[in-house]
N, C-alpha and C positions, 0 to 999 in steps of 0.2 A: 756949922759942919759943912766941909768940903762937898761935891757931886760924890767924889771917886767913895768916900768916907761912908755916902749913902746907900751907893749900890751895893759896898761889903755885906753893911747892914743889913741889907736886903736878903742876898743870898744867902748871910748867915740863919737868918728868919725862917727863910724857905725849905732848908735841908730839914731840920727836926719835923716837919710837916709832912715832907715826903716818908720819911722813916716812919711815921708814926702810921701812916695810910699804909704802909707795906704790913705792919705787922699787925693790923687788926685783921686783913685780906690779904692774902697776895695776889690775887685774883681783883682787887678793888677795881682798879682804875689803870686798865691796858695802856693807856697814854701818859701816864704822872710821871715817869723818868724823865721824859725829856722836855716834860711842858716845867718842870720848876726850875729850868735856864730862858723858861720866854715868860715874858709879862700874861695877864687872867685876861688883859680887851685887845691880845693879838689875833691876827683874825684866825680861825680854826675853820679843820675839814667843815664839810655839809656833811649834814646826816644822812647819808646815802648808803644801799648797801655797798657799792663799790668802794667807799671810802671806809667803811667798816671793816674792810675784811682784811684792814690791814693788822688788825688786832689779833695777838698769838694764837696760835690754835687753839681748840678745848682738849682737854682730856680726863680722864675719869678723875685722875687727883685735883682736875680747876674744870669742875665742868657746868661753872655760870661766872662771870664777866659783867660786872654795870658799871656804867660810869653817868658823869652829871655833865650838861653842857648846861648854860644860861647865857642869856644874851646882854648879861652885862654884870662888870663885876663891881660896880660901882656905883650906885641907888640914890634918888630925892627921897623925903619922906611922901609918903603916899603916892609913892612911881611904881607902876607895874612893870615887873622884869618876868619873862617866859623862861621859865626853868625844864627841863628836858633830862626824865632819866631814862637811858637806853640800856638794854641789859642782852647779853649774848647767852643762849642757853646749849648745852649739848643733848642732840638726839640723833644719837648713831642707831646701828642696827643690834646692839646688845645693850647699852645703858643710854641711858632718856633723864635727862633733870626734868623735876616738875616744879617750878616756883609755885610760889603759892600767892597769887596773883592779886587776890580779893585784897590784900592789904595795902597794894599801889593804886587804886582809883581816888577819883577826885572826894569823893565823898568819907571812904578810909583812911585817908596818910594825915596823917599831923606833922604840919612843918612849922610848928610854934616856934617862935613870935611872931612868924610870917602869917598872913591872912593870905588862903586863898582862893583867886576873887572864880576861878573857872579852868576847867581844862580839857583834854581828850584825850584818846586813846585810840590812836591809829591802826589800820590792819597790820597784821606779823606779816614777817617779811624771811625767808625760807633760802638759805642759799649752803647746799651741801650736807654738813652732818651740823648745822646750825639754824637755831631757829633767835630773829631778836623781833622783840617787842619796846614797844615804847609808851610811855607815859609821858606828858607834855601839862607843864601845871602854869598858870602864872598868878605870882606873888604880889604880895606889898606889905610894905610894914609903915603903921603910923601912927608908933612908940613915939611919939619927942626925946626922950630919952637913950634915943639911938642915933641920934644926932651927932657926928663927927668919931664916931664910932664905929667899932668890925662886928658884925653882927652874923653869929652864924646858924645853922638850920641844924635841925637836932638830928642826933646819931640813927639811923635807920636801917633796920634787919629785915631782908629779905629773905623767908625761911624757902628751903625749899627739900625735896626728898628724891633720893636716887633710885629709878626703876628700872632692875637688870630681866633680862629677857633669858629667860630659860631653856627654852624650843616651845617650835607650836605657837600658842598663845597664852604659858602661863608665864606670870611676870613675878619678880619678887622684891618688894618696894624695902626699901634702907632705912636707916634711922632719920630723924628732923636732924638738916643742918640748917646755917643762918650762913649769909652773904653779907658781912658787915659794909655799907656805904661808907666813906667820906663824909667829911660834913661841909657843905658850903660857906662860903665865909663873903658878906658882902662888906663893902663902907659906906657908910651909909652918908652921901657929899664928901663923897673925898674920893680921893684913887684907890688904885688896883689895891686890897689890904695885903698887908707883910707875908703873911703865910697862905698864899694863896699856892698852892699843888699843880691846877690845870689851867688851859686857858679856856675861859670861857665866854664866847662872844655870840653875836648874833646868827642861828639857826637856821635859815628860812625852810632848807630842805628836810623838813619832818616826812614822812611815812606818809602822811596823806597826801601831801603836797605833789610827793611822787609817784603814788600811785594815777593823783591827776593828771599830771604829765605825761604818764605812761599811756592815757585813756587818750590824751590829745594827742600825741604821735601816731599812737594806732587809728584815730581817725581821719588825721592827715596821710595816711600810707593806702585806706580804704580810698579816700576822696583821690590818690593820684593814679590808683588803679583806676577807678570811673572813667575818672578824664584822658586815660590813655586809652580804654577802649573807645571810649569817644572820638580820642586824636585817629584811633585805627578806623574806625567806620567810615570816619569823614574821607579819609584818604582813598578807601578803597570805593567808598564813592565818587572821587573824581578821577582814581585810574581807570575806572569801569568804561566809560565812554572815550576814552584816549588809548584804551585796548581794541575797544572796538574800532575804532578807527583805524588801527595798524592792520587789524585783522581784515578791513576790505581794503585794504590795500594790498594787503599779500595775496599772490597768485593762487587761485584755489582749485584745486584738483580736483578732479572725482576719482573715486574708489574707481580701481579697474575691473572690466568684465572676469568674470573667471574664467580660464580657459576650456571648460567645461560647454559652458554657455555659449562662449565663440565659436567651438565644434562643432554642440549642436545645431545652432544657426544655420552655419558653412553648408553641413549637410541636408539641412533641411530645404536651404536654399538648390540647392545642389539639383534636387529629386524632384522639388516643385520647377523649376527649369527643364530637367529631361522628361517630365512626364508632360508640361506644353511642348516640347519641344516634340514628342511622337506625336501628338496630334495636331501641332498646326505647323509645325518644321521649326527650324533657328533660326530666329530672327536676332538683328546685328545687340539689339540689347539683353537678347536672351544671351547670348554668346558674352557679352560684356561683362551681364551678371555673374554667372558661370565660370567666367577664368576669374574674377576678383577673388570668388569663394575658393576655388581652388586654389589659388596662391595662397588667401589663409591656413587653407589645409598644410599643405607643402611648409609654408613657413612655422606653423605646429611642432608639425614631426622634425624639421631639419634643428627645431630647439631656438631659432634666432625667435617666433613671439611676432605675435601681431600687434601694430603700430595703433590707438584708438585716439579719436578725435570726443570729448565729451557735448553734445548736445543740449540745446534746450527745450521747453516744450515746442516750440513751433519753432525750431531748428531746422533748416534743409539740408539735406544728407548730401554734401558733396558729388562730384562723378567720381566714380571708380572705388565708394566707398562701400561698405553692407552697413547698414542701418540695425544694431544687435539693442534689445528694451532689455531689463532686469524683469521678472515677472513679478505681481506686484509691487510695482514702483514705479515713478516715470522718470527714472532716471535711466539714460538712451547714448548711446557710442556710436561715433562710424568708423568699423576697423576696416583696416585693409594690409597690406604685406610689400613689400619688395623686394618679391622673391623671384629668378629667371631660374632657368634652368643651367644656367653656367653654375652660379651659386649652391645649385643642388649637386651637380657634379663636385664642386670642389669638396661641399660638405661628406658625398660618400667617400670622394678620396682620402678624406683624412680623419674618417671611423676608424677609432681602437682593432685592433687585431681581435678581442676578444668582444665583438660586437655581434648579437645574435642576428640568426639568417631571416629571420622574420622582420627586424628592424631594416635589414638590408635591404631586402625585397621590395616594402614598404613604399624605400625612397628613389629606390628605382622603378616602381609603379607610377610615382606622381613626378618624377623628373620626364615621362614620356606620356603621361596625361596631358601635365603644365607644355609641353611641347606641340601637342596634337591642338590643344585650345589656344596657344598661341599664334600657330599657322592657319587655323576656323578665322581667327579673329583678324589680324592684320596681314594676310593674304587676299589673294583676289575675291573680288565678291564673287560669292556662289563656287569657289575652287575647292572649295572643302568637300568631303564622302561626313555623310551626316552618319555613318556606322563608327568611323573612328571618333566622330566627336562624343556620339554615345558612349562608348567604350569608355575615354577619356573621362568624361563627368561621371559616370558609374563608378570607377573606380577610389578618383576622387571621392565621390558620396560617401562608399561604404567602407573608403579608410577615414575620413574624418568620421563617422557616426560606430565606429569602433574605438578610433581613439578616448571620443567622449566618453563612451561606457566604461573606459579604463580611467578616466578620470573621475567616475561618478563611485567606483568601488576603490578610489586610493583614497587613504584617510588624510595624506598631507592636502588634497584640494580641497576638503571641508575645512583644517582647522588651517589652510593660509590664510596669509592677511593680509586683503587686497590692497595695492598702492596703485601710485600713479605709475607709469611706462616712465624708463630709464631713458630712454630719447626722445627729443620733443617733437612732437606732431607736425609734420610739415603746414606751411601758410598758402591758402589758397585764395 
């Protein structure tokens, strides 16, 4: 007989088999259509859920699905072959198939003439309005008399009963149906036999298998989470000190005095100067002191801001600076101002029209203070009338320790936020 002659043969063989599996089930075997145009040891899906679900929907009129895999269609005598029935069940939210289980374990199923030598039963595996389970057996047969012969596994009913959901929790369970299988068909030293339906090859991805693999992914994904916190610890243990390093390199500012505190100062400076100054007269550093603080004054109210140098502990306070402390702190400034009396003039000239008379007044008190102590100071020695200079520093005084008290009841000079001065502190 020709090859071509054989293959007919073949497929002729193959049809009545497939017919035959449709009408004891139709529900049998979700695969047999198209597996009885491919050879029983071509290779086939893994039993995975994803590879499963390619099998038709369920519904109340086919609502269970089994089919048979084995890992080989073609047997020694006394070869063990691993045979695998997988069966799809439906449990929706109104009808529930219940197989009836107890009759697929190792110890229940009779698969005469087959001996079998052991098996398992994997966890269910849950995806949608589907639940499958598996049973995994493996065989052997060692008949002599099976020798070059098809030797198949007996007819097997899977009963099971339909539980519909009523409301609530009562349910109302259907009459016994049966789930008729296929029957396997090996040769026993020979090839694939004639009427073989599916194909049926080696399995390795059973249910446990992947449940395993599932356990070792999720512990490789814990162990790369570890090690990335580890990768992060480690890093920010070595930016830590390469931070710091930028960090003394960057120019570092101190918090600026509040203007409050520079006031009060100015003025206390101010009073502690004319009150030596009646009892033992002006001397050239009392005069020194004296117009520095009043320029702060002056430069205050005209809004330009006193100029501050930050200190350290055993810092020397420049000439021409006032030495202001934080109370509480030893953190220490030398402000000072440069501010003349031109500057105060230009400043009143170019007051808003709706500029009150008291601000005005103000800064025409200290543009002729800031005058009288500039002529005390850098005019002839002893040319000064110590009455104007009085006048002068009093005035000064008791507009800077006014202005503080107005600084000490506005709510913006508590909650500002001290910075550094916008110009940088001259180099001396």
């Amino acid at each position: 007989m020709t090859p071509r002659a054989i293959l007919i043969a073949l497929a002729l063989g193959a049809a009545p088999a497939v017919l035959a599996a449709q009408h004891v089930h139709p529900a049998a075997a979700p695969a047999s259509a198209p597996a009885a145009a491919r050879a029983q040891d071509a290779p086939a899906e893994p039993l995975t859920p994803a590879g499963i679900t390619g099998a038709p929907p369920l519904s109340a009129d086919t609502p269970v699905q089994c089919w048979w895999r084995s890992s080989s269609g073609a047997i020694r005598l006394g070869e063990v072959v691993d045979v695998a029935l997988t069966c799809a069940v439906l449990e929706s939210a109104t009808v529930t198939a219940v197989p009836d289980e107890s009759r697929l374990t190792v110890a229940s199923v009779q698969l005469s003439p087959f001996e079998i030598v052991d098996g398992v039963h994997p966890p269910d595996v849950h995806q949608g309005e589907r639940r499958f389970f598996q049973y995994r057996y493996r065989l052997r047969i060692i008949n002599p008399d099976a020798i070059g012969r098809d030797v198949k596994t007996p007819p097997l009913a899977i009963p099971y009963r339909l539980q519909s959901r009523m409301g609530g929790t009562s349910t109302l369970a259907g009459r016994d149906l049966a789930h008729m299988m296929p029957q396997l068909v090996f040769r026993v030293v020979s090839q694939v036999p004639a009427d073989a339906d599916d194909i049926r090859d080696s399995a390795d991805a059973s249910f446990a298998e992947i449940e395993a693999l599932r356990f070792r992914a999720n512990a490789f994904n814990v162990a790369a989470m570890v090690l990335t916190a580890l990768g992060v610890v480690a890093a920010l243990s070595l930016l830590a000190p390469v931070a710091g390093l930028l960090r003394r390199k960057r120019r570092t500012l101190a918090h600026r005095m509040s203007d409050r505190l520079v006031l009060s100062h100015a003025a206390g400076v101010l009073g502690d100067r004319l009150d030596g100054a009646r009892a033992a007269g002006w001397t050239p550093e009392a005069l020194a002191e004296a117009h520095t603080a009043a320029r702060v004054v002056a430069a205050m109210a005209a809004g330009i801001g006193a100029r501050e140098l930050s200190l350290g502990a055993a810092a020397v306070v420049p000439e021409g600076r006032l030495l202001v402390r934080r109370r509480f702190s030893r953190q220490a400034a030398a402000v000072t101002a440069h501010v003349t009396t031109d500057i105060l003039s230009k400043v009143l000239a170019a007051l808003p029209a709706g500029t009150s008379a008291a601000a005005h007044s103000r800064l025409e008190r200290l543009r002729d203070a800031l005058a009288a102590l500039t002529r005390a100071r850098y005019g002839a020695e002893g040319a000064f009338e110590a009455v104007s200079v009085d006048e002068a520093v009093t005035a000064a005084r008791d507009i800077g320790a006014a202005m503080a008290r107005e600084k000490l009841t506005s709510p913006r000079e508590w909650f500002r936020k001290p910075v550094a001065p916008a110009t940088p502190a001259p180099e001396f």
